[in-house]
N, C-alpha and C positions, 0 to 999 in steps of 0.2 A: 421660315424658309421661303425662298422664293421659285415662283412657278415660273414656267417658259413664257405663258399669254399676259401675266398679270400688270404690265404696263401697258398692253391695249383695254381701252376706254370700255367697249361694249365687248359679249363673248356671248355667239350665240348658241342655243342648245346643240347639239349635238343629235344629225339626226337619226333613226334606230337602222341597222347596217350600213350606214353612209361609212366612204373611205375618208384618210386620213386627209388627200390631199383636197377634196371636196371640202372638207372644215376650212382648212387654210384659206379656199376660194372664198367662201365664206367669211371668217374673218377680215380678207380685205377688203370687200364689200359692206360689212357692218362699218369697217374702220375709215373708210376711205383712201384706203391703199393700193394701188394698181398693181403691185407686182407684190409675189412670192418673198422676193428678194428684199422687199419692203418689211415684210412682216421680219425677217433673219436680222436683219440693218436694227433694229429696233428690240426684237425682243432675244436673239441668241447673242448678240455684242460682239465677243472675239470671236464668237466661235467657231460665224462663220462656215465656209460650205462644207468643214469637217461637222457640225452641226445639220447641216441638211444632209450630209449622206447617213445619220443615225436616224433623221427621222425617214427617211425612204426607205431605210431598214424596218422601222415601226410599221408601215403599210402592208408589208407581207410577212409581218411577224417575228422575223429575224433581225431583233432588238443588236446586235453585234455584230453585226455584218451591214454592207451596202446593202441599197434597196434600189426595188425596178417599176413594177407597175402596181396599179391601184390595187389593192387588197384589206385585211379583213382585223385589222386593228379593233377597229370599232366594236362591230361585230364579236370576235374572242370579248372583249373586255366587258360589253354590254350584256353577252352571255352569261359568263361568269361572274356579273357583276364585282369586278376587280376597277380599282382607281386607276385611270390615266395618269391624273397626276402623280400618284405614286410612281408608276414606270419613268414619268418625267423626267421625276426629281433623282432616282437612283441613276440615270445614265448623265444627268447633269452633276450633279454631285461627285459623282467618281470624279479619279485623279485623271484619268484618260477615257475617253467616249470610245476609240475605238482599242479593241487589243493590238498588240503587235503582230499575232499570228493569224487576224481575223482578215485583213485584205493582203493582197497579193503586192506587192513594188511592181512597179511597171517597166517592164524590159526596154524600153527605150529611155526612156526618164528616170528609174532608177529611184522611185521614190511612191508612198501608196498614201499619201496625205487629198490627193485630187482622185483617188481610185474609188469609182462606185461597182456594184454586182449588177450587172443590166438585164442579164436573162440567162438561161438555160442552154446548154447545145442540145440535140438531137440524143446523145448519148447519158443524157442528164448531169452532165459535168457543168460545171458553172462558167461564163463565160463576166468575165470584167471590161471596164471601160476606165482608160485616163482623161479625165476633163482636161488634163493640162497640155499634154502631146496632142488631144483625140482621137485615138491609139483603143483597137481594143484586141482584149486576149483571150486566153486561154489558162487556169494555175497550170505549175508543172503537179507532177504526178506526186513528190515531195509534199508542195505545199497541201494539194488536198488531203494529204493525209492528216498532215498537224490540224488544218480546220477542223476537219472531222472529227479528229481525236479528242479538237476543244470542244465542241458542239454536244458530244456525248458524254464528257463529264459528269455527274449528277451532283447534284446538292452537296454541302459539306454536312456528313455523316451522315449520308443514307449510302446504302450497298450498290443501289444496281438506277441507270435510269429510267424512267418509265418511259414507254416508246408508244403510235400508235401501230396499232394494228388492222388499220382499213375503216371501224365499225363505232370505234370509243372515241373519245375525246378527252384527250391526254391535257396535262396542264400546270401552271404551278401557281403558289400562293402565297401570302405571307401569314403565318398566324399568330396566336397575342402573344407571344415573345420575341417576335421576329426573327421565327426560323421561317427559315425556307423550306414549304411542303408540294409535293409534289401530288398527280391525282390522276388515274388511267380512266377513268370516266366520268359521268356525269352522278351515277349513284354515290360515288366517292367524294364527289365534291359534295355531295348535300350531306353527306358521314363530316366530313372537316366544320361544315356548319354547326352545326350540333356538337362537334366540341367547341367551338366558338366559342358558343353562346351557354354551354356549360358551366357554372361556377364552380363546380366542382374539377374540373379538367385544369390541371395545373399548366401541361404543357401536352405536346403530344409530336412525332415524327412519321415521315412515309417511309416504308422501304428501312427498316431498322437495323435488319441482322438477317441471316440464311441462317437458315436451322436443317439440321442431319438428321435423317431420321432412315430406319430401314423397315423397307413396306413386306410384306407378306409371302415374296419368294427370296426374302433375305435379300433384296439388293440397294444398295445407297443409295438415297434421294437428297437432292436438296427443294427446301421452298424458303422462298422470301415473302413473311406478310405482307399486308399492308402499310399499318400502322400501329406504333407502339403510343401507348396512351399512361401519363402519369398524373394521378389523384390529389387531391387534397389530404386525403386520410392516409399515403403512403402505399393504398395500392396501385399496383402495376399490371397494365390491361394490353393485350394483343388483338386489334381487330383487324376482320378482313371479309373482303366484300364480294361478293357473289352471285349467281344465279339460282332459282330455286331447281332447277332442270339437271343446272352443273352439279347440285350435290347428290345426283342418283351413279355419279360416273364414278367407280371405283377408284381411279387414282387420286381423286379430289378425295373421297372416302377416308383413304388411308392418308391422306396427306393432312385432312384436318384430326384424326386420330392419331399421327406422330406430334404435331405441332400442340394437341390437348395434353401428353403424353409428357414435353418438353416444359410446357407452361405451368403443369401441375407438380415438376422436380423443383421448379421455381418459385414454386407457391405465388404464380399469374394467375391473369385470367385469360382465357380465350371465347372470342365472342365470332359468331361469325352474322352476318346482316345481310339481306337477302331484300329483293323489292318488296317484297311482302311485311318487312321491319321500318322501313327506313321511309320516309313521308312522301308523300305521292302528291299531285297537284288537289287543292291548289295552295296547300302547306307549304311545298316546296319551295312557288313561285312567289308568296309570302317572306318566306324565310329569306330567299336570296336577294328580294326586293329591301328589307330591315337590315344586313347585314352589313350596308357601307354607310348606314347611321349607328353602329354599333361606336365609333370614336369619341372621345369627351369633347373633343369643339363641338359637336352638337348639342352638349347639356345644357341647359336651360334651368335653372333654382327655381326662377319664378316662373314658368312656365309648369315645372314638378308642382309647387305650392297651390298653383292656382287648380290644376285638373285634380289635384288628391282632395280641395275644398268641393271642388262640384261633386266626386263622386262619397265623400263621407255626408253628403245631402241628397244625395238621392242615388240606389244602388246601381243601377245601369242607365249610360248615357252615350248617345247618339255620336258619334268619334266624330263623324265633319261638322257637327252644328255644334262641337264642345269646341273645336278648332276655331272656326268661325268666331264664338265668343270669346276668344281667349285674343286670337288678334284684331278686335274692336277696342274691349275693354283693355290691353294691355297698350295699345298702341303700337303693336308690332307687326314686322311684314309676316303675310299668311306663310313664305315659303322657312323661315323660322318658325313660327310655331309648327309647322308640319314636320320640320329637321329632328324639332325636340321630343314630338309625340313620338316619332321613330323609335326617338334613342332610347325612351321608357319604355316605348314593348319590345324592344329586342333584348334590353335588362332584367324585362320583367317586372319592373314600378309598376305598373297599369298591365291587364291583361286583356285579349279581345279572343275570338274564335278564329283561328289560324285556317280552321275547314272550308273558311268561304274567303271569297278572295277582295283580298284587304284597302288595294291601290289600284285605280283604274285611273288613266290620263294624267296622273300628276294629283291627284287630288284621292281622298278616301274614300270607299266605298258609301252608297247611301245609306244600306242595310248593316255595315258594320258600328259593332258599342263595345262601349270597355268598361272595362270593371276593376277593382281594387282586388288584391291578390287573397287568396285566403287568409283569415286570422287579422286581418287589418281594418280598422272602422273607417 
């Protein structure tokens, strides 16, 4: 598959909350490109300023729609340690970059192919621009509603969208089946991790089902979990994620005693996770660091053969000086062998202490060693 950069020569790091269009600058400075337009002429082909109004949409988030000023691409993705290039590649790949209901036609021109979202009015209605007239508007009251209506869609086969509420950090993902999961915070995102990285975790969804239930003055409630979680062994799991403070408050009470109630007719489980369950730094910061070398292009044979002979010789060993010796004596670049140690501790080939923190500046901890897994010589 092919990426958007991958016929410029050099591609520089990325740097930690820089915007989207700062890379760009960036790249035509690595590349010796003077213009924006340089880097589109070369690396988008047909695609052209219907290609730069997606990626101005990338800048402030809204992957489907025009974009305006510098924003927080980076930043989301580096958070959540989610792939760029993945986002890339889905909006290149589609049959169409933009929807048909996602920009407005331009009431003078009659057409929304040269239409970007430039900013905000005062009243928070979105205000557009035609590159091709230089014309700018206003949607009717019609179209903001169909926007809207598509904006808030959710996933295919979950219930309801996750929205923010001020305070969380709302999100979505892909996980190893290639559903699309959704996550209303960051404790939730490190629950999705941990199915990840489960072998036991067949599949799993956010926002599953609304479940009925009637609380204590007889009157109808609904709640929607979180996430419904399917097994290897054929059992079926409901988790959902919470504060330890929320669950002193009666209607959360009763609500996870209807949803226990419901799970147990079903012969589920119901699990509820609390910050007190779920891994705290700097496991966490670990975890979400290994989590985008979890792919097989990272595996390595000889790289596995060669750290399973160091440690069946000697039982614990120093992770950056095994590294180190593995790209001398193998002949290979350090940032490969670093891709492949990933990919075995996030498998669990090789195991290290997840309590201390693993990656500092690109490179491994000095105090971090690993070990062969139990039961194995």
């Amino acid at each position: 598959m092919t990426n958007y950069f991958d016929v410029l020569l050099h591609h520089p790091q990325p740097e930690y909350l820089g915007s989207l269009t700062s890379y760009l600058m960036r790249l035509n400075a690595y590349n010796s490109i003077s213009l924006i337009d340089g880097i589109s002429a070369l690396s988008f082909l047909l695609r052209d300023r219907k290609t730069l109004t997606i990626v101005k949409g990338m800048e402030r988030g809204d992957l489907l729609g025009g974009g305006a000023t510098l924003q927080s691409n980076y930043k989301y993705a580096h958070y959540f340690s989610l792939s760029l290039k993945e986002i890339f590649n889905d909006y290149k790949d589609a049959s169409d970059h933009v929807p048909a209901t996602s920009l407005c036609l331009c009431p003078a021109c009659q057409q929304s192919y040269y239409v970007t979202l430039c900013r905000y009015n005062r009243s928070s209605s979105q205000r557009y621009q035609c590159h091709y007239c230089h014309r700018s508007f206003t949607a009717s009251p019609v179209m903001r509603r169909v926007s809207m209506g598509f904006k808030r869609k959710p996933p295919e086969g979950d219930v309801r969208r996750v929205t923010s509420m001020g305070l969380n950090l709302p999100g979505v993902t892909t996980n190893k089946n290639g559903r699309t999961v959704q996550f209303e915070s960051f404790a939730e995102r490190i629950l999705l991790v941990l199915f990840e990285r489960d072998k036991t975790v067949l599949d799993y969804r956010s926002q599953p089902e609304t479940f009925e239930f009637t609380d204590q003055d007889n009157k109808l409630r609904r709640y929607t979990p979180d996430f419904k979680v399917w097994r290897a062994d054929g059992a079926v799991e409901i988790h959902e994620v919470t504060r330890t403070e929320r669950q002193e408050q009666l209607r959360i009470s009763e609500r996870e005693a209807g949803a226990r109630k419901i799970c147990q007719e079903r012969q589920w489980k119901y699990i509820v996770h609390t910050e007190q369950t779920l891994p705290q730094e700097p496991e966490a910061t670990n975890l979400l660091a290994l989590l985008r070398y979890r792919l097989k292009a990272y595996a390595c044979d000889t790289v596995f053969t060669t750290v399973r002979e160091c440690l069946q010789q000697k039982a614990h060993v120093q992770l950056q000086s095994c590294a180190d010796y593995m790209a001398h004596q193998l002949a290979m670049a350090e940032s490969t062998v670093f891709a492949a140690l990933c990919h075995l501790l996030w498998h669990g080939e090789i195991c290290t202490d997840l309590q201390r923190l693993l990656i500092f500046d690109n490179a491994f901890a000095p105090n971090a060693t690993i070990w062969l897994p139990k039961g194995e010589k």
